[in-house]
OpenMM code with the backbone's topology and positions (N, CA, C; nanometers):
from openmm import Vec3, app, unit

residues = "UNK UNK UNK UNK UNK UNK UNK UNK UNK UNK UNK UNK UNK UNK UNK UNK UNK UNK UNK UNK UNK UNK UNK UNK UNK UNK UNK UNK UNK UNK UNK UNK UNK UNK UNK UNK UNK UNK UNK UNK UNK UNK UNK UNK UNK UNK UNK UNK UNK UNK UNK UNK UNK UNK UNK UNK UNK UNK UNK UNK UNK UNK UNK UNK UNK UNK UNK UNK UNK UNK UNK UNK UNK UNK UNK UNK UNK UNK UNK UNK UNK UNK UNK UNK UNK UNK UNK UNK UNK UNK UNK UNK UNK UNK UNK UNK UNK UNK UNK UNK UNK UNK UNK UNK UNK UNK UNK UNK UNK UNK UNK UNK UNK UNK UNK UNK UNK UNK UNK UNK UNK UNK UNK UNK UNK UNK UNK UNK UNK UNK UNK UNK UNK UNK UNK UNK UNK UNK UNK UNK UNK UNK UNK UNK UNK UNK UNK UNK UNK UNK UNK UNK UNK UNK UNK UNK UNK UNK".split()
positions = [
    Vec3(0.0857, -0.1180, 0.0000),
    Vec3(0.0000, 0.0000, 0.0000),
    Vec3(0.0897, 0.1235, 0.0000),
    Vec3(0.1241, 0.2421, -0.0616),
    Vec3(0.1352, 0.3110, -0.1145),
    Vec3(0.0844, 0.4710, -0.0044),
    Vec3(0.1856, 0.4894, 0.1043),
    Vec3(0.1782, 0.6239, 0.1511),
    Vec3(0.1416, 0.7293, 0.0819),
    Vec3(0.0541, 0.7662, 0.1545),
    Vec3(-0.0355, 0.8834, 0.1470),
    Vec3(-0.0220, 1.0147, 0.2471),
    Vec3(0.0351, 1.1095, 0.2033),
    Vec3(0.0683, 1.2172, 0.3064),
    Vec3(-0.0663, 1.2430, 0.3861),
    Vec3(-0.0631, 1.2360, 0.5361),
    Vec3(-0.1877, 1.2774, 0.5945),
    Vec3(-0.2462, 1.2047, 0.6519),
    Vec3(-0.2447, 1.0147, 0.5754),
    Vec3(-0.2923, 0.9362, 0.6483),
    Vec3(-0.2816, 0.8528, 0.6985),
    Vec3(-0.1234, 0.8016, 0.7076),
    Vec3(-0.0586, 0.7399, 0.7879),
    Vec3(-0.0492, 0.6687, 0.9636),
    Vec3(-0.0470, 0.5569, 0.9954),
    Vec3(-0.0242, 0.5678, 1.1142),
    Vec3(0.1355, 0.5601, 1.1261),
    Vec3(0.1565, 0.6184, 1.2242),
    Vec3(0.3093, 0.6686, 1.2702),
    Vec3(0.3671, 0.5419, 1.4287),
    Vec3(0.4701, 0.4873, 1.3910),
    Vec3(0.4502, 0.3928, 1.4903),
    Vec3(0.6097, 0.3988, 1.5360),
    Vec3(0.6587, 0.5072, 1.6897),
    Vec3(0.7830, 0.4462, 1.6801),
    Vec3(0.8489, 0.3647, 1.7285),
    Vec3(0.9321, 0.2737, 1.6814),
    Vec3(1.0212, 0.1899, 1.7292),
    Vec3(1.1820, 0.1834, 1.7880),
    Vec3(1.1770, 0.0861, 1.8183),
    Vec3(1.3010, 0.1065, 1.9328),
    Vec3(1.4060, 0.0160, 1.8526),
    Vec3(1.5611, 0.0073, 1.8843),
    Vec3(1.6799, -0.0026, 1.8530),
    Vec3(1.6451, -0.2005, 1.8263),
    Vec3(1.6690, -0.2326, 1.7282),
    Vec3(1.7808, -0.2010, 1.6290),
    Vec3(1.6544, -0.1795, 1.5264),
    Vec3(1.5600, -0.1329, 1.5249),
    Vec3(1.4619, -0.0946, 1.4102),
    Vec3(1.4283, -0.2554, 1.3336),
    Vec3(1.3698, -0.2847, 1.1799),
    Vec3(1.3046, -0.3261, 1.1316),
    Vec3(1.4250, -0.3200, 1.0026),
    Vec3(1.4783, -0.4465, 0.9975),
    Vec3(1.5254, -0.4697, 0.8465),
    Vec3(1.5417, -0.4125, 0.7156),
    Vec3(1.6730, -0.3182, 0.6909),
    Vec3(1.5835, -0.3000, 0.5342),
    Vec3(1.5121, -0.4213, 0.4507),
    Vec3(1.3725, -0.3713, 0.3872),
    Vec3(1.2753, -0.4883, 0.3066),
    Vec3(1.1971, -0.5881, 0.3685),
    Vec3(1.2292, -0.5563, 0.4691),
    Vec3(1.1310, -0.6714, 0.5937),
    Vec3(0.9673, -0.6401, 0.5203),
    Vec3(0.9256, -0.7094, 0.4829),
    Vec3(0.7823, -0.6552, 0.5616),
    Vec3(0.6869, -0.7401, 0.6349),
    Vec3(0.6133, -0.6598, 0.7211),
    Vec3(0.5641, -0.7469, 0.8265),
    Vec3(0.4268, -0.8249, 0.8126),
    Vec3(0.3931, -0.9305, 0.8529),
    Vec3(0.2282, -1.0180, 0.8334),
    Vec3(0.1208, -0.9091, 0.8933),
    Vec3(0.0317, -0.9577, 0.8167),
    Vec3(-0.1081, -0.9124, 0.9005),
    Vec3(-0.1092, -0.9228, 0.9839),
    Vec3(-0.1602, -0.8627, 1.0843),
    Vec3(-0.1157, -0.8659, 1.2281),
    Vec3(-0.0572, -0.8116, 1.2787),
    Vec3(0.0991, -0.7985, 1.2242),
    Vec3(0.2137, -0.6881, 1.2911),
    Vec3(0.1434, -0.5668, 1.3599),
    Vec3(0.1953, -0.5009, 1.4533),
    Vec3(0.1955, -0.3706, 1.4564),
    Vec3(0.2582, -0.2967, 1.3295),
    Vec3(0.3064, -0.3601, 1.2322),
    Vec3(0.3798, -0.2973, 1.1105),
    Vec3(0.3140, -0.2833, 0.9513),
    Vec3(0.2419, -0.3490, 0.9943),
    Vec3(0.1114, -0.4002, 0.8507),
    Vec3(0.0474, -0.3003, 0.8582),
    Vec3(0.0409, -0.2892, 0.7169),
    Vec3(-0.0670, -0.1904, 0.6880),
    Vec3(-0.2032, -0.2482, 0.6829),
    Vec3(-0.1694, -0.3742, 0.6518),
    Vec3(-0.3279, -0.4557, 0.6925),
    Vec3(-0.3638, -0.5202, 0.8170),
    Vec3(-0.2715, -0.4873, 0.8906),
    Vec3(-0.3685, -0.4543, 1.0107),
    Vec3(-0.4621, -0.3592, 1.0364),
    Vec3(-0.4321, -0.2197, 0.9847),
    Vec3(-0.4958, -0.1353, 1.0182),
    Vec3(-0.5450, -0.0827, 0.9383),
    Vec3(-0.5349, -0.1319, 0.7772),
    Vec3(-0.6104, -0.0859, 0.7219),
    Vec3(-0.5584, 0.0494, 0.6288),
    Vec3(-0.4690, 0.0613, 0.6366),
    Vec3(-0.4200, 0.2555, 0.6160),
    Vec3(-0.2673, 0.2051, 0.6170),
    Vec3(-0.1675, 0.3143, 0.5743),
    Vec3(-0.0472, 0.2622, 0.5935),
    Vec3(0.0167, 0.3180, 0.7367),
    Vec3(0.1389, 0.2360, 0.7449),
    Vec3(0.1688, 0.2456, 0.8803),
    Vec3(0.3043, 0.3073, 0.8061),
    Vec3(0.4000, 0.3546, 0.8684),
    Vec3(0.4720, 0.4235, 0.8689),
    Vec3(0.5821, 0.3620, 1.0082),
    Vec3(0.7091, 0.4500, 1.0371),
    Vec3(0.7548, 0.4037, 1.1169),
    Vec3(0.9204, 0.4722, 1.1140),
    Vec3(0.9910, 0.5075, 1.2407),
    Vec3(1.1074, 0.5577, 1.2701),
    Vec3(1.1602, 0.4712, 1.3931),
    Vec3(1.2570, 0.4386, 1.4072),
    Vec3(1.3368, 0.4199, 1.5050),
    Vec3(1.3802, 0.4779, 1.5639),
    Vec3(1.4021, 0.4932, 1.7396),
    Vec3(1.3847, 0.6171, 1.8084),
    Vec3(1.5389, 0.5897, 1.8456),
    Vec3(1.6458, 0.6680, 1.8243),
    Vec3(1.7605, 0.6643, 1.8193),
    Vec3(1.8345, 0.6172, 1.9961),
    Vec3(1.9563, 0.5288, 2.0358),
    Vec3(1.9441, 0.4945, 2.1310),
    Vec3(1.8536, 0.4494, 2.1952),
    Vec3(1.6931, 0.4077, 2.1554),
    Vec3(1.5951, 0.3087, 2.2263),
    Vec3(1.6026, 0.1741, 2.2586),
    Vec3(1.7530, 0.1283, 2.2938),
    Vec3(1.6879, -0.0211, 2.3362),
    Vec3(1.6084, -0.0590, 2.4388),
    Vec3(1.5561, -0.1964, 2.4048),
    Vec3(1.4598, -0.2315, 2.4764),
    Vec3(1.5277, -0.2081, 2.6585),
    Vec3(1.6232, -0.2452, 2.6655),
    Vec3(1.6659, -0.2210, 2.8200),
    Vec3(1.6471, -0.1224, 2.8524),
    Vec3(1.7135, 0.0052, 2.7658),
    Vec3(1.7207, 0.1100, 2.8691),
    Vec3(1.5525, 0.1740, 2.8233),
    Vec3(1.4917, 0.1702, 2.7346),
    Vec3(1.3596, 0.1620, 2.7655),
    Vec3(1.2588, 0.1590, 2.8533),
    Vec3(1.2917, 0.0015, 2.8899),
    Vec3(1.2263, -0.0365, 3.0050),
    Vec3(1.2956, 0.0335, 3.1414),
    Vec3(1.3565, 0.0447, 3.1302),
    Vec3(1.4219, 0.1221, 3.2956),
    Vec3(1.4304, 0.2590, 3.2728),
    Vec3(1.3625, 0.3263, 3.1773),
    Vec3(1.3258, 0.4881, 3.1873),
    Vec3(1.4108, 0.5834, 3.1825),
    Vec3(1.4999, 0.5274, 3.1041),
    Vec3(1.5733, 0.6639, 3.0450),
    Vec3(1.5344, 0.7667, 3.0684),
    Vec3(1.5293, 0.8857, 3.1072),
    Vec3(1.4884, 1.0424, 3.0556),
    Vec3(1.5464, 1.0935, 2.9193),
    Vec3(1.6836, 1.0452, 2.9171),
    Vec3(1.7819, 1.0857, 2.8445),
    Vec3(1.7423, 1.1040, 2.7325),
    Vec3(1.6098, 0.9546, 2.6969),
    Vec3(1.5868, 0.9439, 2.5077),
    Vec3(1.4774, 1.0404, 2.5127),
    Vec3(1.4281, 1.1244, 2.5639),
    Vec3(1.3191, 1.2150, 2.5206),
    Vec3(1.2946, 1.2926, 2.3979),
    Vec3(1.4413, 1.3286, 2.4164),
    Vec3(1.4659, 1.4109, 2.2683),
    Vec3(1.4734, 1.3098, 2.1334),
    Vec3(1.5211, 1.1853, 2.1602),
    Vec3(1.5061, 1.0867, 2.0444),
    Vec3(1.4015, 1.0617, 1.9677),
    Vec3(1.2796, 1.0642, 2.1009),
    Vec3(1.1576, 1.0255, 2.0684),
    Vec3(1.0765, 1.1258, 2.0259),
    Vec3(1.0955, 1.2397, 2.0323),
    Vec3(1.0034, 1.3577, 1.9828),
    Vec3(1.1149, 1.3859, 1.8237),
    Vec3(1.2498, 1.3661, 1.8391),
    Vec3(1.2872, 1.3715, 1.7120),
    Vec3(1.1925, 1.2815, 1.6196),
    Vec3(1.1814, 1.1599, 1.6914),
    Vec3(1.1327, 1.0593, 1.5815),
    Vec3(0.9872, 1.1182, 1.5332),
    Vec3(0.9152, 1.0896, 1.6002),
    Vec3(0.7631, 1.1487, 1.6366),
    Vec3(0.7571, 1.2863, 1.4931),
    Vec3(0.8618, 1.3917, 1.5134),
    Vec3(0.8422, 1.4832, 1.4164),
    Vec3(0.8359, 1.4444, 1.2844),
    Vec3(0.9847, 1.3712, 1.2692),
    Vec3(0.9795, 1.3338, 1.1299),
    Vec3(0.8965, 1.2078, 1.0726),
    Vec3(0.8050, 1.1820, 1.1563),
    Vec3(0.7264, 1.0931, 1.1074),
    Vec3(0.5614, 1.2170, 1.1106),
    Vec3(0.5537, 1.2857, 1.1398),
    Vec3(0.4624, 1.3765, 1.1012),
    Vec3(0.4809, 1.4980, 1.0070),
    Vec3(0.6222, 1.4870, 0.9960),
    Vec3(0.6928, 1.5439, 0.8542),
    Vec3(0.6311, 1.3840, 0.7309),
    Vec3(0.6301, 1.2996, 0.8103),
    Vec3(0.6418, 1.2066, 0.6459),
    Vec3(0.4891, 1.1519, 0.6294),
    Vec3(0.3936, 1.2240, 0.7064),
    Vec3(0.2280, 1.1966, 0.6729),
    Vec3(0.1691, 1.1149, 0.8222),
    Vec3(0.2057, 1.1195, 0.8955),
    Vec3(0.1414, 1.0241, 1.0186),
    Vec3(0.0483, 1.1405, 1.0470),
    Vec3(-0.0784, 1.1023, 1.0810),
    Vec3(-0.1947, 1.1562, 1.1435),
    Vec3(-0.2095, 1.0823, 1.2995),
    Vec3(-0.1762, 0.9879, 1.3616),
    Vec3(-0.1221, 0.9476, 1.4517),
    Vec3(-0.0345, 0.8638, 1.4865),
    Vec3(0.0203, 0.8694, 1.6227),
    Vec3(0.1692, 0.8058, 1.6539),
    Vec3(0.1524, 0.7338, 1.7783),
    Vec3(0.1532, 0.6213, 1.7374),
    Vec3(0.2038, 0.4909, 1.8516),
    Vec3(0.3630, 0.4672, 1.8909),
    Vec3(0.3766, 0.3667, 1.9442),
    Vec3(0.4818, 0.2951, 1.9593),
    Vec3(0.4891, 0.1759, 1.9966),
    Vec3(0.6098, 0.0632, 1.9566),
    Vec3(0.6056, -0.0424, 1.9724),
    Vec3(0.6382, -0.0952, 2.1334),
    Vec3(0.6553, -0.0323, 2.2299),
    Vec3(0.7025, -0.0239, 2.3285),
    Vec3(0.5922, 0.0207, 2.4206),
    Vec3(0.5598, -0.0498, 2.5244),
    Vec3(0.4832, 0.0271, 2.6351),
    Vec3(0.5270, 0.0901, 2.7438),
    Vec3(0.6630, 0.0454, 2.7651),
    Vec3(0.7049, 0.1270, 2.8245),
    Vec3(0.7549, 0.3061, 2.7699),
    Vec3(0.7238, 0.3320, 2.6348),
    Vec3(0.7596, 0.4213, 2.5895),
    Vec3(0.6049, 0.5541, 2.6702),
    Vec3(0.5213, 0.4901, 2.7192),
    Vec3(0.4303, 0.5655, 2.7649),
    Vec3(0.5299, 0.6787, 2.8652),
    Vec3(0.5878, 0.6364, 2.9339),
    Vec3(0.7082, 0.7498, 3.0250),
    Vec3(0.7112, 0.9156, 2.9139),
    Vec3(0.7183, 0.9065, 2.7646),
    Vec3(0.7383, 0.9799, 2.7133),
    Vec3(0.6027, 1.0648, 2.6531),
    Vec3(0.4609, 1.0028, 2.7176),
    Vec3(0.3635, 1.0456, 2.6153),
    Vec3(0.3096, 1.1969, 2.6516),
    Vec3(0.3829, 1.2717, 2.7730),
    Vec3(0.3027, 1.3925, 2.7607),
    Vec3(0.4164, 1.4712, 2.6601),
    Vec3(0.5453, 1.4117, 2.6377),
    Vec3(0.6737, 1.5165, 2.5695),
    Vec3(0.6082, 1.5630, 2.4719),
    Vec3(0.5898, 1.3824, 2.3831),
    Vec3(0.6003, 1.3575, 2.2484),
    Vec3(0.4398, 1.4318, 2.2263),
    Vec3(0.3530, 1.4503, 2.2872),
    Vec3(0.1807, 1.4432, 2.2811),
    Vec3(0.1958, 1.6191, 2.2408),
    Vec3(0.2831, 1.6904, 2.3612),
    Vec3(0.3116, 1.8567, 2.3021),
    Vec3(0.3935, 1.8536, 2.2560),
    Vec3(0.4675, 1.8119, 2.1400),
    Vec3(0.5969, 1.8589, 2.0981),
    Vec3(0.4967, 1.8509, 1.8928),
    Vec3(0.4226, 1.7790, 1.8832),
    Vec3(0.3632, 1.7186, 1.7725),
    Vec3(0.2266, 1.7647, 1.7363),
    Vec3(0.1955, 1.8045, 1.6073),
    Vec3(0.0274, 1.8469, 1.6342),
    Vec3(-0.0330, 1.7612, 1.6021),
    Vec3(-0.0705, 1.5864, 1.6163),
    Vec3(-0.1262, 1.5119, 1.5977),
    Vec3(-0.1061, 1.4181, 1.7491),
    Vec3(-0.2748, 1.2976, 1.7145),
    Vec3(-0.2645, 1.2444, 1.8141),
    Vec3(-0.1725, 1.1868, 1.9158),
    Vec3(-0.1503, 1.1325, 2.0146),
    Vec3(-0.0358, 1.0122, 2.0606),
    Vec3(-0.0663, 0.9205, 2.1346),
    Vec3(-0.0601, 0.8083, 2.1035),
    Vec3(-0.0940, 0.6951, 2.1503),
    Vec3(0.0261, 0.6048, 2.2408),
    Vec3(0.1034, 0.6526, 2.2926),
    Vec3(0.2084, 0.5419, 2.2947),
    Vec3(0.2370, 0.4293, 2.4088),
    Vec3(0.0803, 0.4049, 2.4097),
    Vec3(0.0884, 0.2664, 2.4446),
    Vec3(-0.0425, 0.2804, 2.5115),
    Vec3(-0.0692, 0.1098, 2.5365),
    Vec3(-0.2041, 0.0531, 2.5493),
    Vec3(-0.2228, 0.0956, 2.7044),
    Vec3(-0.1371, 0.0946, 2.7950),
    Vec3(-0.1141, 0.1500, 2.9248),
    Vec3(-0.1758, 0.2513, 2.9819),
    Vec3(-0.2618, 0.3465, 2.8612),
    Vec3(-0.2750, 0.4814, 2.8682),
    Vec3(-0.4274, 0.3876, 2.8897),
    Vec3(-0.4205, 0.3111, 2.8794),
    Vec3(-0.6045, 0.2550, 2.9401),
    Vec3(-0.6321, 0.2090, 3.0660),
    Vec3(-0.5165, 0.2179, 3.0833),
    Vec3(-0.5385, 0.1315, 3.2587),
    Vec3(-0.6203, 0.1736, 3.3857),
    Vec3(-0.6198, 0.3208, 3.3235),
    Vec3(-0.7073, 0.3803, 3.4521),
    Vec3(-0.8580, 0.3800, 3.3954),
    Vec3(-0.8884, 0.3674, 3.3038),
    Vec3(-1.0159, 0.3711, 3.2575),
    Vec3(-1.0651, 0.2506, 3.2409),
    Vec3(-0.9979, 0.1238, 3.2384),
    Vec3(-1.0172, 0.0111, 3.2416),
    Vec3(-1.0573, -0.0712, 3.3678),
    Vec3(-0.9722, -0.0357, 3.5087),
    Vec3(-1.0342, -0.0111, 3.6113),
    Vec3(-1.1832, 0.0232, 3.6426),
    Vec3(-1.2145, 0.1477, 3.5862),
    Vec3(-1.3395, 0.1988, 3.6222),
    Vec3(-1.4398, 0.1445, 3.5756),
    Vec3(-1.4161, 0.0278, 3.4431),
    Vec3(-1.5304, -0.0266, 3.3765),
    Vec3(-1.5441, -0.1579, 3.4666),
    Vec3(-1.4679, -0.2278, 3.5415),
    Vec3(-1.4872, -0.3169, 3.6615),
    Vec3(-1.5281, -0.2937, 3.7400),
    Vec3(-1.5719, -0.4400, 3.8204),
    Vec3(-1.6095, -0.4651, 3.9692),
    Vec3(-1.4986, -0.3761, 4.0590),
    Vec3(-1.5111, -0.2989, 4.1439),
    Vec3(-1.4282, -0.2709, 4.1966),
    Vec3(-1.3697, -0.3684, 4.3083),
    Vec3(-1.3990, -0.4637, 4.2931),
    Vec3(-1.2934, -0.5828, 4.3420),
    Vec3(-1.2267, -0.6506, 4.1991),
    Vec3(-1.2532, -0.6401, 4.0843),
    Vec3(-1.1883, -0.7361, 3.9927),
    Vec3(-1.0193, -0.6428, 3.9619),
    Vec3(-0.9637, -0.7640, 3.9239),
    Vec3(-0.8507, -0.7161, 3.9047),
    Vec3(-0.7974, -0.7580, 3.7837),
    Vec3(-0.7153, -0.6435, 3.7096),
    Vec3(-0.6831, -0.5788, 3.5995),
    Vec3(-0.5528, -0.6776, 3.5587),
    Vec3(-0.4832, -0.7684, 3.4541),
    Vec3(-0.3699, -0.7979, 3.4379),
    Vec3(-0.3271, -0.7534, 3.3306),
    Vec3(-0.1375, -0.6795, 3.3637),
    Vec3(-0.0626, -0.6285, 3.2544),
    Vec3(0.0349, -0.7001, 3.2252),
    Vec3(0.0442, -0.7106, 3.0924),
    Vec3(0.1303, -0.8132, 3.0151),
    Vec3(0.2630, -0.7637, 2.9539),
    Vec3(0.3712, -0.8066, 3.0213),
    Vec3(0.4896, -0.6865, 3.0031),
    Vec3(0.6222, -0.7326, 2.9304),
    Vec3(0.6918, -0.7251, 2.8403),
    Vec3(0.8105, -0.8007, 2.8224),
    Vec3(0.8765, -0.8537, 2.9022),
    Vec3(0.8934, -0.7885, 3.0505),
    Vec3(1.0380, -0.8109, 3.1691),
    Vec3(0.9312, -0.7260, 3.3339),
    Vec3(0.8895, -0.8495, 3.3359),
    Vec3(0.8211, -0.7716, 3.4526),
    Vec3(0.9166, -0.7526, 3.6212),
    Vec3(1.0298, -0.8018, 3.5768),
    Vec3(1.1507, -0.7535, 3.6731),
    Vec3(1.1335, -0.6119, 3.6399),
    Vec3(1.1402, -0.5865, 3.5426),
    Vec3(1.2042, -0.4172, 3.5118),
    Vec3(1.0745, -0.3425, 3.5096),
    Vec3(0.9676, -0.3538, 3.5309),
    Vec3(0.8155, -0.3337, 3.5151),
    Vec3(0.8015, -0.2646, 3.6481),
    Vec3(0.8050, -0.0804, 3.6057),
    Vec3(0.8187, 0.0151, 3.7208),
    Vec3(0.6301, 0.0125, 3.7702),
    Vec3(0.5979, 0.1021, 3.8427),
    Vec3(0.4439, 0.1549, 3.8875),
    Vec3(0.4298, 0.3042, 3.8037),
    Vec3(0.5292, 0.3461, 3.7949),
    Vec3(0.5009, 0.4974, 3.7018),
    Vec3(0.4249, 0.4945, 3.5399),
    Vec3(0.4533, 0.3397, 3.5224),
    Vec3(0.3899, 0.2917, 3.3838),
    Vec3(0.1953, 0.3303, 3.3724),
    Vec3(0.2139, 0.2931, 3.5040),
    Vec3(-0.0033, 0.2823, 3.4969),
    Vec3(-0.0295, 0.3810, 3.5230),
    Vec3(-0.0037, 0.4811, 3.5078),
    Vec3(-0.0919, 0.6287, 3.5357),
    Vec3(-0.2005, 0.6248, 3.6765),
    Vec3(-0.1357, 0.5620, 3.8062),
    Vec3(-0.2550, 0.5631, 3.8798),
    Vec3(-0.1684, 0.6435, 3.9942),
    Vec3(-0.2639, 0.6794, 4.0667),
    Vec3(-0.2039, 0.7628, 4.2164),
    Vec3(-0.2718, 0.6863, 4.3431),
    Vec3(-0.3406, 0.6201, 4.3161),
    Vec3(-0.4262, 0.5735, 4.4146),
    Vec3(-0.4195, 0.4380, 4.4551),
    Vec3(-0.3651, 0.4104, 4.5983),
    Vec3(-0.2980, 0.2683, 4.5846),
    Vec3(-0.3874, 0.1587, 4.5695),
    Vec3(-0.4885, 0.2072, 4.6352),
    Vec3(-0.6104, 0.0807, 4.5900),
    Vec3(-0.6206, 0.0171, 4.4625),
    Vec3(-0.6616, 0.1508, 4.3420),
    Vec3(-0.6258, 0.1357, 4.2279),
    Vec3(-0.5012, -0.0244, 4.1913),
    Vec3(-0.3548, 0.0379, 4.2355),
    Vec3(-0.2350, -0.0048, 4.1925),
    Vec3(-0.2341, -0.1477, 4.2121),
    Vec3(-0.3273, -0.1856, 4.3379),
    Vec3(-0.3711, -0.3186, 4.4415),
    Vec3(-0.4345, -0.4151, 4.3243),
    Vec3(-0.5030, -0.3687, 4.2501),
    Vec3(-0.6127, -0.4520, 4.1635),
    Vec3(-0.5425, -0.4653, 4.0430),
    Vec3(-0.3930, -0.4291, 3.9951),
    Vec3(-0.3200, -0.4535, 3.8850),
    Vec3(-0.2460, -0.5946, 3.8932),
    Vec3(-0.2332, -0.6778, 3.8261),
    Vec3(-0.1564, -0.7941, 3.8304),
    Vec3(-0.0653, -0.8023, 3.7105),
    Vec3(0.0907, -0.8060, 3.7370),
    Vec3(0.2187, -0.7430, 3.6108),
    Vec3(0.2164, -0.9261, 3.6090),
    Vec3(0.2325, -0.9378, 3.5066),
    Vec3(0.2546, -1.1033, 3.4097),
    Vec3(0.4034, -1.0324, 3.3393),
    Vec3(0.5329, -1.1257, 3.3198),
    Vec3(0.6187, -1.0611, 3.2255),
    Vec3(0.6440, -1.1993, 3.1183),
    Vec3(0.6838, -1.1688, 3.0308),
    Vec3(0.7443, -1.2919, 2.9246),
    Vec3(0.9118, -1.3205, 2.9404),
    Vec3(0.9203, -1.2720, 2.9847),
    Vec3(1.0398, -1.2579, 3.0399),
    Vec3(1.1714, -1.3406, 2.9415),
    Vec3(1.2329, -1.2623, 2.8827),
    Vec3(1.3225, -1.3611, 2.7348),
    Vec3(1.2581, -1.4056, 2.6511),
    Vec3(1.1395, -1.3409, 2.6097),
    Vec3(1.0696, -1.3590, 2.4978),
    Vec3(1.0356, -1.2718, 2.3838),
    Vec3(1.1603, -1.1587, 2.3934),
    Vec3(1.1860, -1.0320, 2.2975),
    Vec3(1.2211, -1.0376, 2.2002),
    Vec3(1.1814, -1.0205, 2.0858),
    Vec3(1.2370, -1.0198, 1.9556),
    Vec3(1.3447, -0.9529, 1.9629),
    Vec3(1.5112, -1.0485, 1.9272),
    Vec3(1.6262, -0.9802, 1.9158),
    Vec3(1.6676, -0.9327, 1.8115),
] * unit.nanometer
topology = app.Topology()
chain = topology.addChain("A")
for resn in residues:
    res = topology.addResidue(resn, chain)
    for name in ("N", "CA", "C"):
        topology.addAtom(name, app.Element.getBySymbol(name[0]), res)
């Protein structure tokens, strides 16, 4: 499918990026038939998955670099392959005049509220060793009580 300035989804990714000529199955976060529209995509410079997950500050500027030039190259919104990249979503959210999504995480508090307030919520994490509390957007420990972290732990695409 054939980019279209404007309607792109923008998706960024972390170190070592995506193959030149790869392309990805239905399904991917990388398919355009997943979603229907084309996907697009930058690698956020210095993002590995480690220091990722343990919250860099440092890559902020990587990630709003990326974020730009992928709304320089037609993204109407911007994900990422990373949930832990949520640490970065108020930078990247004002630095860009389009949506930001960067990551499913950004549901957790609203996902809560659609439950029993006894049921409890499970998050599914690459390395749930390295799997901080600043990830879930909650302040409220009760809240934090009803989260259950699952990790895959060595099950990362290298």
């Amino acid at each position: 499918m054939e980019s279209q300035v404007g309607s792109c989804l923008g998706i960024l990714g972390l170190e070592p990026g995506l193959p030149p000529g790869v392309t990805e199955p239905s399904g991917s976060l990388y398919s355009s038939a997943t979603f229907d529209c084309p996907v697009i995509s930058e690698t956020v410079e210095g993002a590995w998955a480690d220091v990722v997950m343990q919250g860099d500050p440092a890559l902020e500027p990587a990630f709003v670099a990326a974020a730009g030039r992928m709304v320089e190259r037609g993204a109407v919104v911007i994900s990422s392959d990373c949930g832990s990249a949520v640490r970065h979503q108020a930078t990247v959210a004002a630095a860009v005049s389009v949506p930001v999504v960067m990551s499913s995480l950004l549901l957790v508090p609203a996902l809560l509220r659609q439950l029993h307030p006894k049921a409890k919520l499970t998050v599914v994490t690459a390395d749930s060793r390295v799997f901080r509390d600043d990830l879930l957007g909650l302040s409220d420990q009760a809240e934090r009580d009803r989260i259950v972290i699952g990790g895959i732990e060595g099950g990362m695409r290298e």
